[in-house]
Backbone bond lengths (Angstrom), bond angles and torsions (degrees), N, CA, C in turn:
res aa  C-N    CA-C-N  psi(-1)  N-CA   C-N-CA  omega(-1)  CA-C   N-CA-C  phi
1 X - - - 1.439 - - 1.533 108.98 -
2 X 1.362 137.62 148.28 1.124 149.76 -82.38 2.111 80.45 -156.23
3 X 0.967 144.81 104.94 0.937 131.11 174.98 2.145 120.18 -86.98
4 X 1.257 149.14 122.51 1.120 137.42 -133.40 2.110 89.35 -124.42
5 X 1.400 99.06 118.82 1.380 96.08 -179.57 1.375 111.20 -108.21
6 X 1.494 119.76 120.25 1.495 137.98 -159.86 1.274 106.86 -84.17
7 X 1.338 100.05 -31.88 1.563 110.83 -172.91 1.706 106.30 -49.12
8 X 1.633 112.04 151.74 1.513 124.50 145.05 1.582 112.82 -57.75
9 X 1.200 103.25 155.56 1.924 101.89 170.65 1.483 86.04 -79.83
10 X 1.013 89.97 160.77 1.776 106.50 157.34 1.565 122.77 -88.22
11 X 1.460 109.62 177.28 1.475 110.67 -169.71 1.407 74.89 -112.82
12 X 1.643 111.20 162.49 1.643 138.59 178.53 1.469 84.90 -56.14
13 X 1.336 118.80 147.71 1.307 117.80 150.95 2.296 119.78 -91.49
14 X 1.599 89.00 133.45 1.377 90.94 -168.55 1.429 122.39 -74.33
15 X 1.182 120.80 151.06 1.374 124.68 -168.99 1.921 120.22 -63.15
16 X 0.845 111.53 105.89 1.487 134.48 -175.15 1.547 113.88 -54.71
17 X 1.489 124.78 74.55 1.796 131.36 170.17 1.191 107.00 -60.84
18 X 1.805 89.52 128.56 1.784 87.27 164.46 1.462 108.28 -80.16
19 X 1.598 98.51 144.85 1.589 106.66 167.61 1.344 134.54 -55.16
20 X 0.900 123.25 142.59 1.940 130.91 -159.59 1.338 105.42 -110.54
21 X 1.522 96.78 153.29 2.134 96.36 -152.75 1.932 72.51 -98.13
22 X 1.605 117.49 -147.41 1.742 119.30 -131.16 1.870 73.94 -99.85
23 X 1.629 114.99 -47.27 1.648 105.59 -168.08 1.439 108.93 -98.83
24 X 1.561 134.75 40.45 1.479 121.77 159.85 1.554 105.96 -136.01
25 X 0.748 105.36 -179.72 1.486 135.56 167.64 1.234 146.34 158.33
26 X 1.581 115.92 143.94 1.648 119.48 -154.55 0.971 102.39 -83.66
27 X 1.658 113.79 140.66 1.008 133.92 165.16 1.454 109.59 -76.81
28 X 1.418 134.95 119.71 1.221 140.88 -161.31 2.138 101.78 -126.26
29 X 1.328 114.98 127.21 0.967 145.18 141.54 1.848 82.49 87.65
30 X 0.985 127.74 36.76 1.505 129.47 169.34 1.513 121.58 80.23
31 X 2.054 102.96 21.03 1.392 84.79 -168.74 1.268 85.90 -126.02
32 X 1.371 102.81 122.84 1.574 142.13 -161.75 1.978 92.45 -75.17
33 X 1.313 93.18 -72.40 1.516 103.66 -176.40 1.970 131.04 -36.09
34 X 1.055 92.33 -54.42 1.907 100.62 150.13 1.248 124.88 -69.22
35 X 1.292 125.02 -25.69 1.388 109.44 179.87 1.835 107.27 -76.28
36 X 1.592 88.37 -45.70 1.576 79.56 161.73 1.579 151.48 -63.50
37 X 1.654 101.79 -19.25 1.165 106.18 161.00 1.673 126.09 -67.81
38 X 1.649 113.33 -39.79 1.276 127.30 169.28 1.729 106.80 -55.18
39 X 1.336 134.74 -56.17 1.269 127.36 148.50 1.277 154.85 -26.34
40 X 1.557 103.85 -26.30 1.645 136.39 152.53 1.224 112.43 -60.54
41 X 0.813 120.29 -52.01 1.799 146.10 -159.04 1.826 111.28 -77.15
42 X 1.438 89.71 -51.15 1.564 118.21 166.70 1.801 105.63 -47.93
43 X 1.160 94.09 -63.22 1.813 115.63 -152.31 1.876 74.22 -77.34
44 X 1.168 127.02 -98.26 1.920 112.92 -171.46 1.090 133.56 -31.72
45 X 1.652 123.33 -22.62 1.210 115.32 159.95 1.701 131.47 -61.95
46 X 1.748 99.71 -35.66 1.765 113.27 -177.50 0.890 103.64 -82.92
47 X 1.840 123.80 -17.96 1.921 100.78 158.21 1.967 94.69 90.69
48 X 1.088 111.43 21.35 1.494 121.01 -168.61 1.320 92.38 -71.43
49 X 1.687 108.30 -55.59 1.934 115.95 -150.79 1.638 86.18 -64.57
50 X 1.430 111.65 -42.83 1.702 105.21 -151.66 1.475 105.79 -74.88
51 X 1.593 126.67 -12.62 1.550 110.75 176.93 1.773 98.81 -100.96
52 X 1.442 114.35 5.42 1.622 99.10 169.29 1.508 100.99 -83.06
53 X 1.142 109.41 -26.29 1.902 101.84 -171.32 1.198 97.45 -76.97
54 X 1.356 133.31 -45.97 1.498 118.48 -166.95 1.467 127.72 -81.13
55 X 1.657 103.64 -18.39 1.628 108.29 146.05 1.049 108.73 -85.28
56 X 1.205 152.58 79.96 1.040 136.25 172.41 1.968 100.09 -125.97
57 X 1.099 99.21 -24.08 1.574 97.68 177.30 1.664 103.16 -139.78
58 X 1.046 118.69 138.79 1.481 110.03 175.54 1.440 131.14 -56.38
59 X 1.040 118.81 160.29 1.581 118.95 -171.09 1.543 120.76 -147.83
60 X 1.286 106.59 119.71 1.433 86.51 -152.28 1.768 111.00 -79.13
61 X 1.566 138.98 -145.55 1.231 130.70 -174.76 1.519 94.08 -86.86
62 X 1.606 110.20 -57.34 1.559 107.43 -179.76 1.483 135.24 -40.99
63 X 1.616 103.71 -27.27 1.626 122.78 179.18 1.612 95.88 -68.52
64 X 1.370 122.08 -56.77 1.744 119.86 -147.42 1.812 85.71 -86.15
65 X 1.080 129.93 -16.23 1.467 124.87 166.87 1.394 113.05 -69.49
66 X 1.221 118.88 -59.99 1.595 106.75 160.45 1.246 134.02 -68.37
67 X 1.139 116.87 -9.47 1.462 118.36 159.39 1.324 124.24 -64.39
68 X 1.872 104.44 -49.98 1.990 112.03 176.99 1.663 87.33 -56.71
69 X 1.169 139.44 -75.66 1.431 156.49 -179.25 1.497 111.11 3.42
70 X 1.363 95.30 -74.41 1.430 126.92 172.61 2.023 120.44 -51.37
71 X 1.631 101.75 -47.31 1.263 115.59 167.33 1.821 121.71 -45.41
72 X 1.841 87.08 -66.77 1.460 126.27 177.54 1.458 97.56 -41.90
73 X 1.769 133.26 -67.62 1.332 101.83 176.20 1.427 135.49 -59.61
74 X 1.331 104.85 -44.87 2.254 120.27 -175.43 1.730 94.56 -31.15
75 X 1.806 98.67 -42.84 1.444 105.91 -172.99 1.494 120.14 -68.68
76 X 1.661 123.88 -43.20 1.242 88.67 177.65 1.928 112.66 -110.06
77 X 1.267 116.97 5.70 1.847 120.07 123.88 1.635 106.89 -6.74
78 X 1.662 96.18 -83.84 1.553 90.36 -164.77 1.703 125.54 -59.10
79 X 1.462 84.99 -37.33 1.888 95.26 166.42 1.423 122.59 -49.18
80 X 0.983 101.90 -44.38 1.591 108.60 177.95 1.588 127.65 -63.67
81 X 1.744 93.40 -41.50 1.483 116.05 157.77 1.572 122.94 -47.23
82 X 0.985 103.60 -65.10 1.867 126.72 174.35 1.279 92.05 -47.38
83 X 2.167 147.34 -52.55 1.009 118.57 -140.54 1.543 80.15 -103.94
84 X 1.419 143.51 -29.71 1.286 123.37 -157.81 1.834 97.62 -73.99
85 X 1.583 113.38 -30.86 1.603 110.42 179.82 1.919 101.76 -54.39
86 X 1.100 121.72 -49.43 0.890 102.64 -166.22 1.443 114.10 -107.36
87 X 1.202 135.80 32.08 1.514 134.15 107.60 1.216 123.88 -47.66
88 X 1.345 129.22 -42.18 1.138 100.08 -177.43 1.815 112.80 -116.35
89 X 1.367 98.36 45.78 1.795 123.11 151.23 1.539 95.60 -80.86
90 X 1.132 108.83 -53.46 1.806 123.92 -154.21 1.481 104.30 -66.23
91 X 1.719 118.27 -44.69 1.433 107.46 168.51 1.554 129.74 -75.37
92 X 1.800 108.14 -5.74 1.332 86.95 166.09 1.536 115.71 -106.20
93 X 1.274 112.70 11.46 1.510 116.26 176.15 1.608 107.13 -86.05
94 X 1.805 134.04 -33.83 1.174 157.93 168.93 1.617 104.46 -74.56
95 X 1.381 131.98 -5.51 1.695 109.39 172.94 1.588 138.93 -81.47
């Protein structure tokens, strides 16, 4: 007797990567070029490149005080900018 299989075939099962900690990753099936892009991506997100540049020369307390200082205005400069532009959106939409 003739046994009748209901089942779907299955699909291949796909090959299982181990997961990669914040600085590696496998290069999978020889393509060099993506792994390195995924590695870019890796390395700018943890912010690695940006605290080697900023240790990169010493700085003293007075420097990074005028620096926040310096930031702190551009920042609210631009705020101020942004609200007077759009006041006067508002008076020619209101005349």
């Amino acid at each position: 007797m003739k046994k009748w299989n209901n089942r779907r075939p299955q699909r291949p099962k796909q090959k299982v990567w181990p997961k990669d900690g914040a600085r590696q990753v496998t290069v999978r099936y020889d393509d060099f070029d993506t792994a390195m892009k995924i590695w870019k991506k890796k390395v700018k997100k943890s912010g690695i490149l940006i605290d080697l540049k900023k240790n990169e020369f010493f700085e003293s307390r007075n420097e990074k005080r005028r620096k926040m200082k310096l930031k702190a205005i551009r920042r609210v400069e631009k705020k101020r900018l942004k609200e007077l532009e759009l006041e006067e959106r508002m008076k020619f939409r209101y005349r």
